[in-house]
C-alpha positions as CSV (number, residue, x, y, z in Angstrom):
1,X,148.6,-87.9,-115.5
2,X,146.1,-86.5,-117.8
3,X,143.5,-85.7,-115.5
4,X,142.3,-84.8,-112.0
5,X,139.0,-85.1,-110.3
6,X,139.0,-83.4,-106.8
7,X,134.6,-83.1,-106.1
8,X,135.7,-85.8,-103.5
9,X,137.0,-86.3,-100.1
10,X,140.0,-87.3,-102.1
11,X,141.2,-86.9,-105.2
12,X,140.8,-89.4,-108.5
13,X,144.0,-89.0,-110.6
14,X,143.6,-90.2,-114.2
15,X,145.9,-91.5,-117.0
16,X,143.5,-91.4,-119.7
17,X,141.2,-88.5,-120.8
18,X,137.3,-89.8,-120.4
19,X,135.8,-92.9,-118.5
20,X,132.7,-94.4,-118.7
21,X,130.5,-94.0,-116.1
22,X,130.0,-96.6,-114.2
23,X,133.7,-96.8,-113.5
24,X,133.6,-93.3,-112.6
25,X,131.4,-94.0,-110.4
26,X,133.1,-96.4,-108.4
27,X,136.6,-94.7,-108.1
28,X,134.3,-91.9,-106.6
29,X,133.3,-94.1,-104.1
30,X,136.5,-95.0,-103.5
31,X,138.0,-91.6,-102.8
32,X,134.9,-91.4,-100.4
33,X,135.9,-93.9,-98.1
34,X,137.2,-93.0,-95.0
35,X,140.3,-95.4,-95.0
36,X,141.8,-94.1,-98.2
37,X,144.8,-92.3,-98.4
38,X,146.0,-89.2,-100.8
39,X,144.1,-90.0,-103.9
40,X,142.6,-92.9,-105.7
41,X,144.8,-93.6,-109.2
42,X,143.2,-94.5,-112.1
43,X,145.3,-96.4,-114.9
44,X,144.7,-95.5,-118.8
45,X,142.8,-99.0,-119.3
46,X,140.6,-98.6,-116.7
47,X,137.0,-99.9,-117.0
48,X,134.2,-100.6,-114.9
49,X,134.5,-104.0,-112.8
50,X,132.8,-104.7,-109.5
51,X,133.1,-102.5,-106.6
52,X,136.3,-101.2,-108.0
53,X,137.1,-100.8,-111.4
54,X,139.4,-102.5,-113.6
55,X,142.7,-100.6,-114.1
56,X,142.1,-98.5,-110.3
57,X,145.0,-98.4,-107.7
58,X,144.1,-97.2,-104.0
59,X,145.9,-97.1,-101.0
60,X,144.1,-98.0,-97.5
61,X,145.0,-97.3,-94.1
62,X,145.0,-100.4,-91.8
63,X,141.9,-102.4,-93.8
64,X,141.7,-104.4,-96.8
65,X,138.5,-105.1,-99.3
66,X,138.4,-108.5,-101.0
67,X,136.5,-106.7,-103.4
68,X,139.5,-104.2,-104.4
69,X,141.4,-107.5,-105.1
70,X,138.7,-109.2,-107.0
71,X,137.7,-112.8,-107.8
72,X,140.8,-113.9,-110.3
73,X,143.3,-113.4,-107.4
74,X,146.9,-113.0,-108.6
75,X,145.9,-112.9,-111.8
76,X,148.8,-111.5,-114.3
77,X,151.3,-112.4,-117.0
78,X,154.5,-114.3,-117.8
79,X,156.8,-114.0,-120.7
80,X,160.0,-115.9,-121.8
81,X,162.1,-114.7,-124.6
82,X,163.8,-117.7,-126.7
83,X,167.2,-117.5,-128.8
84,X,164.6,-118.2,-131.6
85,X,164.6,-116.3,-134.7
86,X,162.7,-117.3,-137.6
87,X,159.3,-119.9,-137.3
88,X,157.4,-120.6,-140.1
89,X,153.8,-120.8,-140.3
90,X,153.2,-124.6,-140.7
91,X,155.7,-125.3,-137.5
92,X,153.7,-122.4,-135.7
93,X,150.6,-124.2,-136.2
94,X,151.4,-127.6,-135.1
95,X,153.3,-126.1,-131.7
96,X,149.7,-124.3,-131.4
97,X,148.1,-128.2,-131.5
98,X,150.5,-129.4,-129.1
99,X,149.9,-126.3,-126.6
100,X,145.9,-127.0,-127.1
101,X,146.9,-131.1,-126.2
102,X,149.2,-130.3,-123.0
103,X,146.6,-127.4,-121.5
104,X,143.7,-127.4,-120.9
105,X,141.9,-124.7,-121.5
106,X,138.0,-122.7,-120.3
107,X,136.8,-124.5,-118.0
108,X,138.7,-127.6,-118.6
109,X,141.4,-129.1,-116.1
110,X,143.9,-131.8,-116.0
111,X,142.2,-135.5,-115.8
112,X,144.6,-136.6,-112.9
113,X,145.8,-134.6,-110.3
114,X,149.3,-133.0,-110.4
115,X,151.9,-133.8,-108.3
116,X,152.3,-131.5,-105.2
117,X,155.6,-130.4,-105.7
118,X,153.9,-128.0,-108.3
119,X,151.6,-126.4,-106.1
120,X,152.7,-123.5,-103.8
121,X,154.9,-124.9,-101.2
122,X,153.5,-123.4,-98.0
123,X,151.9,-125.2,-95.1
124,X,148.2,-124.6,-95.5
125,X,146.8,-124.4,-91.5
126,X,142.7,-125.2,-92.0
127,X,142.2,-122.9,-89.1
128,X,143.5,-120.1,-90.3
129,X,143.4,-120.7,-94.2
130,X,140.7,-122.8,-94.6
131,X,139.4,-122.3,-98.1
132,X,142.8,-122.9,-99.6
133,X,142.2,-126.5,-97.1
134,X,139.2,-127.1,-98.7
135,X,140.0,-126.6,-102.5
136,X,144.0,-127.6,-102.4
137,X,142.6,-131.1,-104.0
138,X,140.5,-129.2,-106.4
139,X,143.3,-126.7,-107.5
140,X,145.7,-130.0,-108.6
141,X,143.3,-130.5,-111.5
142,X,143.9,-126.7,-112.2
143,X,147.5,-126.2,-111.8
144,X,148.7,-125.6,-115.6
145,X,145.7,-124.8,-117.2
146,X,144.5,-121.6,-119.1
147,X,141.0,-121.1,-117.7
148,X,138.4,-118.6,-120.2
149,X,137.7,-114.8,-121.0
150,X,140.6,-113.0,-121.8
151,X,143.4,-115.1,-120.7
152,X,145.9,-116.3,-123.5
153,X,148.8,-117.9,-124.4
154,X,150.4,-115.7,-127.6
155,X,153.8,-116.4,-129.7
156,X,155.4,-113.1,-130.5
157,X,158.2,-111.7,-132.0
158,X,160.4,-108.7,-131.7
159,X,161.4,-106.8,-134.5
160,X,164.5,-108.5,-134.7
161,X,162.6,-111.6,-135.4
162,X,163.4,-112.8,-131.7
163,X,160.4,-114.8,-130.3
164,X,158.9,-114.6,-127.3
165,X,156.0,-117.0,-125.4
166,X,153.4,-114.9,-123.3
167,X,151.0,-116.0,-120.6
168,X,147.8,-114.2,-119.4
169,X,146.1,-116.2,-116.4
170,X,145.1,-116.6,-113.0
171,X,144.5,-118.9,-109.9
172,X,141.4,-120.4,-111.4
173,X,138.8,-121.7,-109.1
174,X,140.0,-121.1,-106.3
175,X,140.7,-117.4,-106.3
176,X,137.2,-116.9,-106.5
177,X,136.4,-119.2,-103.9
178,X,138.4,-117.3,-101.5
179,X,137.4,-114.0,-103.0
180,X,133.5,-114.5,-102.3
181,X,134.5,-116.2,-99.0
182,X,135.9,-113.1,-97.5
183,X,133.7,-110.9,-99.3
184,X,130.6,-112.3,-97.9
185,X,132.0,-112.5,-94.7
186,X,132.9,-108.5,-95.0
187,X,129.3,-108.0,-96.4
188,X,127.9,-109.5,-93.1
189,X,130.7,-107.7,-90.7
190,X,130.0,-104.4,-92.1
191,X,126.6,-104.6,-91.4
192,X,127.2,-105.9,-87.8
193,X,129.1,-102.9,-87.5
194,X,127.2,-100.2,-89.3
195,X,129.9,-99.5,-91.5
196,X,129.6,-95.9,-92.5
197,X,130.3,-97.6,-96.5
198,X,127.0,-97.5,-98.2
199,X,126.5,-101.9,-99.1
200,X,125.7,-100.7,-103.0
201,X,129.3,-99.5,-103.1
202,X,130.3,-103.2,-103.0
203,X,133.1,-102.7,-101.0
204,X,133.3,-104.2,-98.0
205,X,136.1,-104.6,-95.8
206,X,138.2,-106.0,-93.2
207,X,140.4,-104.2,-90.4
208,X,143.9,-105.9,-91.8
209,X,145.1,-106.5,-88.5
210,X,142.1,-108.3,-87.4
211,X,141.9,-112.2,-87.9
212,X,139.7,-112.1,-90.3
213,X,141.7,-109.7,-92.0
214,X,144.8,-111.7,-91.7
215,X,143.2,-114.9,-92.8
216,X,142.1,-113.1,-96.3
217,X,145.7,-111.9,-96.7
218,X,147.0,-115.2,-96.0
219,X,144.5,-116.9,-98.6
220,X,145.2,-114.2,-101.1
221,X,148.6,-114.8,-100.8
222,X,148.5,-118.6,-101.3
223,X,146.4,-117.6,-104.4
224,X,149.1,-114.9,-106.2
225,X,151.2,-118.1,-105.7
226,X,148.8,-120.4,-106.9
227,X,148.7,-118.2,-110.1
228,X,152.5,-118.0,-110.6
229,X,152.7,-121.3,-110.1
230,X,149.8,-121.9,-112.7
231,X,151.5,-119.7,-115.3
232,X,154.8,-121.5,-114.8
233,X,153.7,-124.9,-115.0
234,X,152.1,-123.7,-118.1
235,X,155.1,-121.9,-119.7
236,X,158.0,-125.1,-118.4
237,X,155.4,-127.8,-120.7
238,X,155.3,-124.8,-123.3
239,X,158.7,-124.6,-123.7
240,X,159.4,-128.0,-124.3
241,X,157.4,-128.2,-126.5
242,X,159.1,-125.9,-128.7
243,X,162.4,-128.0,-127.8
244,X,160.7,-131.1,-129.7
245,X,160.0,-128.8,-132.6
246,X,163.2,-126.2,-132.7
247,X,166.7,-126.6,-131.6
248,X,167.6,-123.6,-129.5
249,X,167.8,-122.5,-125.7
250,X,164.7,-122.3,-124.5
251,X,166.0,-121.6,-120.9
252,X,168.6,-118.7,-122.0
253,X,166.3,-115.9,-120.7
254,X,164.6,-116.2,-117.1
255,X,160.7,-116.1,-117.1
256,X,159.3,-112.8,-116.7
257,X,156.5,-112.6,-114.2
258,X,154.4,-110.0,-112.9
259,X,150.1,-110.3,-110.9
260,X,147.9,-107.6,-111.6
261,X,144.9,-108.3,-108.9
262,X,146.5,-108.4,-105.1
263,X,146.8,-106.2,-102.6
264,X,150.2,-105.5,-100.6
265,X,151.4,-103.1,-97.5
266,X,153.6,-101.0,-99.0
267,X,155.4,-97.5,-98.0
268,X,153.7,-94.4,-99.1
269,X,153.2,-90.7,-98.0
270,X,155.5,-92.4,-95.3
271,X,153.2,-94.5,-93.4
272,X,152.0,-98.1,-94.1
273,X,149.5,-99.0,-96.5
274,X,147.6,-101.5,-98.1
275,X,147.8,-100.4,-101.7
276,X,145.1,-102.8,-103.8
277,X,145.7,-103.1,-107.5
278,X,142.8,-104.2,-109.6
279,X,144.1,-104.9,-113.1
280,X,147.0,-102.9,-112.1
281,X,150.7,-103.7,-112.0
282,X,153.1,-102.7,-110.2
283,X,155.9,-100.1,-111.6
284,X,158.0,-99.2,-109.3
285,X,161.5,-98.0,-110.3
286,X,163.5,-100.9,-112.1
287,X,160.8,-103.4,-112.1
288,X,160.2,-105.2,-115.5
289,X,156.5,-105.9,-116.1
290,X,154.4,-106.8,-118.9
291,X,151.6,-104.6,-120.6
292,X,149.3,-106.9,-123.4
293,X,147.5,-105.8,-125.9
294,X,144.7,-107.1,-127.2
295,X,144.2,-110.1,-129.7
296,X,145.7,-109.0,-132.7
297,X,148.1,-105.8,-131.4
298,X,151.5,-105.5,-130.2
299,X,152.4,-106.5,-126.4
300,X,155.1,-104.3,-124.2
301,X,157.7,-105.6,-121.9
302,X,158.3,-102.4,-119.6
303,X,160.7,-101.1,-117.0
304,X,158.5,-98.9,-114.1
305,X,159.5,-95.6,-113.3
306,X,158.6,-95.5,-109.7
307,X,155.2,-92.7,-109.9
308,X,154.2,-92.0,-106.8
309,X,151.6,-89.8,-108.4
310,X,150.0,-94.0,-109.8
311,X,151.5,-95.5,-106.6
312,X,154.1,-97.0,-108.2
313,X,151.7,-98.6,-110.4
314,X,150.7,-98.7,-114.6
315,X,148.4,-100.6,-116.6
316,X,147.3,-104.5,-117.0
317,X,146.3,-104.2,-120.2
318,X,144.9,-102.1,-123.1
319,X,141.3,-102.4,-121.3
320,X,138.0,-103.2,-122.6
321,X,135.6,-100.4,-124.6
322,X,132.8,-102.7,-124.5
323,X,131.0,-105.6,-122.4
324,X,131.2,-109.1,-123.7
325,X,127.7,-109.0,-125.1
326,X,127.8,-105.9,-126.3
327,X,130.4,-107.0,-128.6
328,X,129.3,-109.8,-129.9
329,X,126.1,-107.7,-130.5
330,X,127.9,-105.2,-132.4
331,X,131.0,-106.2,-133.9
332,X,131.4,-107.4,-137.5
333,X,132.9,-111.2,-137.2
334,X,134.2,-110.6,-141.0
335,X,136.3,-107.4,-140.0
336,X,137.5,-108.6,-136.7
337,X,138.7,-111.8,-138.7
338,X,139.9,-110.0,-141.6
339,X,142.2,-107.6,-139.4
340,X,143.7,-110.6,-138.0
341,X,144.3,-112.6,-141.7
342,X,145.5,-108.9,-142.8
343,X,148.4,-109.6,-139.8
344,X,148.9,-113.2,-140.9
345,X,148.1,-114.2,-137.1
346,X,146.6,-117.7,-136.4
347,X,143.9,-116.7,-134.3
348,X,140.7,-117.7,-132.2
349,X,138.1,-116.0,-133.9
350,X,136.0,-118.2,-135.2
351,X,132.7,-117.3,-134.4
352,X,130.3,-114.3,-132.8
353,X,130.7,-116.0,-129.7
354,X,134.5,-115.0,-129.9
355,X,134.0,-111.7,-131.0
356,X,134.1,-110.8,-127.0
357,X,137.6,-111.1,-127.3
358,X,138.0,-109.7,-130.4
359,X,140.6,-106.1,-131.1
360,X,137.3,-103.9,-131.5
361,X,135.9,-104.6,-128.0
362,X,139.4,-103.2,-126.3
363,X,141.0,-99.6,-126.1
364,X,143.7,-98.9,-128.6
365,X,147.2,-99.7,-127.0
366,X,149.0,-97.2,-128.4
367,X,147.2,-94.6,-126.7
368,X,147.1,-96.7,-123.6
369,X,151.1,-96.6,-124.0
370,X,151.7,-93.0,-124.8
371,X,149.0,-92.0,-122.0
372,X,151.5,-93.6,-119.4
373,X,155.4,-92.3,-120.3
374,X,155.5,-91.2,-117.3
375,X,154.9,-94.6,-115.6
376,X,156.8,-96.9,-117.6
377,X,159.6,-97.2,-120.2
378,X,159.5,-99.8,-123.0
379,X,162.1,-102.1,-123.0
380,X,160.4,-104.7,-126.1
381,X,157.3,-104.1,-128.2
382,X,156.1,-107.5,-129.5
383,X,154.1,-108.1,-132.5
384,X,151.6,-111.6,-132.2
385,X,152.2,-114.7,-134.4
386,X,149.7,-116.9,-132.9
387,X,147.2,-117.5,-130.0
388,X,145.4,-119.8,-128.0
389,X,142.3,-118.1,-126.2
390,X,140.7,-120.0,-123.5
C-alpha cells in the first residue's frame, strides 16, 4: 500500500501515490456508505469510471450495487501459452488476417447465430432472469466476438521466444443490458425508500438477499459466463488457426482465465461479504491471473499473494491517464506509431481516432507492477508481437 486516506467513515487504502480527482471522489463516496465494510481498496491503475472507479475493490455487507459491477459484466482476460518458439513477421501478419476473418470485431457479430452448446449452459427461468430471456437470441450473434474500446487480442512472447495468445473482452451487449436493468431499477427503489445514498453518487443498490437482489446476482452470473464463454470461443477458433499455419501443440498449456468486473460473497473480517471488483482481479493466494499492459508494453501472468489489506485483489490493467478524446486531442499519431515501429509490433494505429488506445493515454506498467509486490508475484512478463483492437 502506498497510501491511506482516513477523512472518511472508512478508510481509502491506495496502491499508487496520486489520483485524479474525480476518482477520488467516488472512492470517498464509497467509504461513506453505510454498507461498507473496513476500508474501500484502491488498485495502482485506478481511474475515474461511473459511480465507482475503475481499478476500486469494496466490500458490502448484505447489498449489492449494479453500478460497483458496471456495464461490461465479467469482463476480463484469457491467455494460452503454445510450444511455439520462433514466428516470423510475414506468418504473423497473415495469422492477424485470419483472426480479423474468424471475429468479428466493434460492434460487429457473427451473421448466423451460434450453436447453443457455446453459450453458458444454465437454464435461463424468464421469471427470475429475465433480461438474459430476452437477449439469449441476441447474445448467439455475439458469442466469439471482440466487441470495441480497449479490448484486444495480442500475440506475445516470453523471453525465451515462447508465444503466447491473450484475450481482453467481455459479455458484450448484454452485460449492459442487464447492468442498466438493475441499475435503474435500484435508482427507482432507492428513492422509494429514501436511501440515505445521495442519487449523484451513482450508486444504487439492492439488499442481496432480496429478490431483486437475487435476480441481479443471477443475471450477473450468467453474464461472467457469457464472457468466459465469449473469450474461449474466441481463443479455441484462434488456436486453430495457428494449427493451419504452425505445427505445434496448441492445447499443451490449459487457457488461463480470469473477469475483472463482478461482484462475489466472499469471507472477510470474518463475516460474509459482497466484495465488488471494478477493473479489479482477484489475487488471492495461488491464483494465477493476468495483468495487460497497454498497446505496445509488456503483459504479466501473476500468482496473487492473498492481501487482505486489497481484499485479495490487484490490478486489471495498467489504467488509463487520459479520457478517449482527450487523447486523440493531444497525442502525437506520429510518436504513438513510431514507438510501436521502434518495437517492430504490427499494430492498430492507424489513425487519430486510434490514438484512444494508444501507450500515451495509459499509466506506465512498470510502475503499476512495482506499486503492487505486495499483491502479486510475476510468474511471465510478455513482450507484444502483434494486435488486433476492436
Amino acid at each position: 500500500m502506498i497510501r491511506e486516506i482516513t477523512t472518511e467513515r472508512i478508510p481509502i487504502r491506495m496502491w499508487l501515490a496520486d489520483l485524479e480527482a474525480g476518482a477520488l471522489e467516488q472512492a470517498r463516496n464509497l467509504a461513506n456508505l453505510p454498507f461498507a465494510r473496513s476500508h474501500v481498496a484502491l488498485m495502482p491503475d485506478c481511474h475515474q469510471g461511473f459511480g465507482m472507479p475503475i481499478g476500486g475493490v469494496v466490500a458490502l455487507d448484505n447489498v449489492i450495487i449494479p453500478n460497483a459491477v458496471g456495464v461490461d459484466i465479467g469482463c476480463g482476460m484469457c491467455a494460452v501459452k503454445t510450444t511455439l518458439t520462433h514466428v516470423s513477421t510475414p506468418a504473423l501478419k497473415a495469422v492477424m488476417s485470419d483472426i480479423r476473418n474468424v471475429t468479428p470485431l466493434g460492434f460487429k457479430h457473427h451473421s448466423k447465430p451460434q450453436d447453443t452448446a457455446l453459450m453458458p449452459q444454465q437454464e435461463v427461468d424468464p421469471e427470475h432472469m429475465p433480461v438474459v430471456a430476452r437477449e439469449y437470441e441476441k447474445a448467439r450473434y455475439q458469442v466469439g466476438t471482440l466487441g470495441g474500446g480497449n479490448h484486444f487480442i495480442e500475440i506475445q512472447k516470453e523471453d525465451d521466444g515462447t508465444i503466447w495468445i491473450m484475450i481482453h473482452s467481455g459479455s458484450r451487449n448484454i452485460g449492459k443490458q442487464v447492468a442498466d436493468h438493475y441499475n435503474r431499477m435500484a435508482i427507482d427503489l432507492n428513492k422509494q425508500w429514501k436511501s440515505p445514498v445521495p442519487g449523484s453518487a451513482q450508486l444504487a443498490w439492492l439488499p442481496y438477499d432480496s429478490p431483486q437482489g437475487q435476480s441481479y446476482v443471477s443475471e450477473m452470473q450468467y453474464c461472467v459466463d457469457f464472457a468466459f464463454a465469449n473469450r474461449k470461443l474466441m481463443m479455441q477458433r484462434i488456436t486453430a488457426i495457428f494449427s493451419d499455419h504452425f505445427k505445434g501443440d496448441f492445447n499443451a498449456f490449459p487457457m488461463i482465465n480470469i473477469a475483472h468486473n463482478y461482484a462475489s460473497v466472499e469471507k472477510h473480517l470474518g463475516m460474509e461479504l459482497v466484495v465488488h471488483r471494478k477493473g479489479a482481479t482477484l489475487a488471492d493466494e495461488g491464483t494465477v491471473g493476468i495483468i495487460p499492459g497497454s498497446q505496445g508494453t509488456q503483459s504479466y501472468i501473476v500468482k496473487g499473494k492473498g492481501n487482505p489489506q486489497s481484499f485479495n485483489s490487484c490490478s486489471h490493467g495498467a489504467g488509463r491517464i487520459m479520457g478517449r478524446k482527450q487523447a486523440q486531442r493531444s497525442l502525437d499519431l506520429k510518436e504513438e506509431i513510431r514507438k510501436l515501429e521502434e518495437q517492430g509490433i504490427i499494430h492498430a494505429v492507424r489513425t487519430v481516432r486510434d490514438l484512444d488506445e494508444a501507450s500515451g493515454a495509459y499509466k506506465n506498467i512498470d510502475v503499476v507492477m512495482k506499486n503492487q509486490q505486495d499483491l502479486v508475484d510475476i510468474l511471465h512478463e510478455l513482450k507484444p508481437l502483434a494486435v488486433v483492437k476492436g
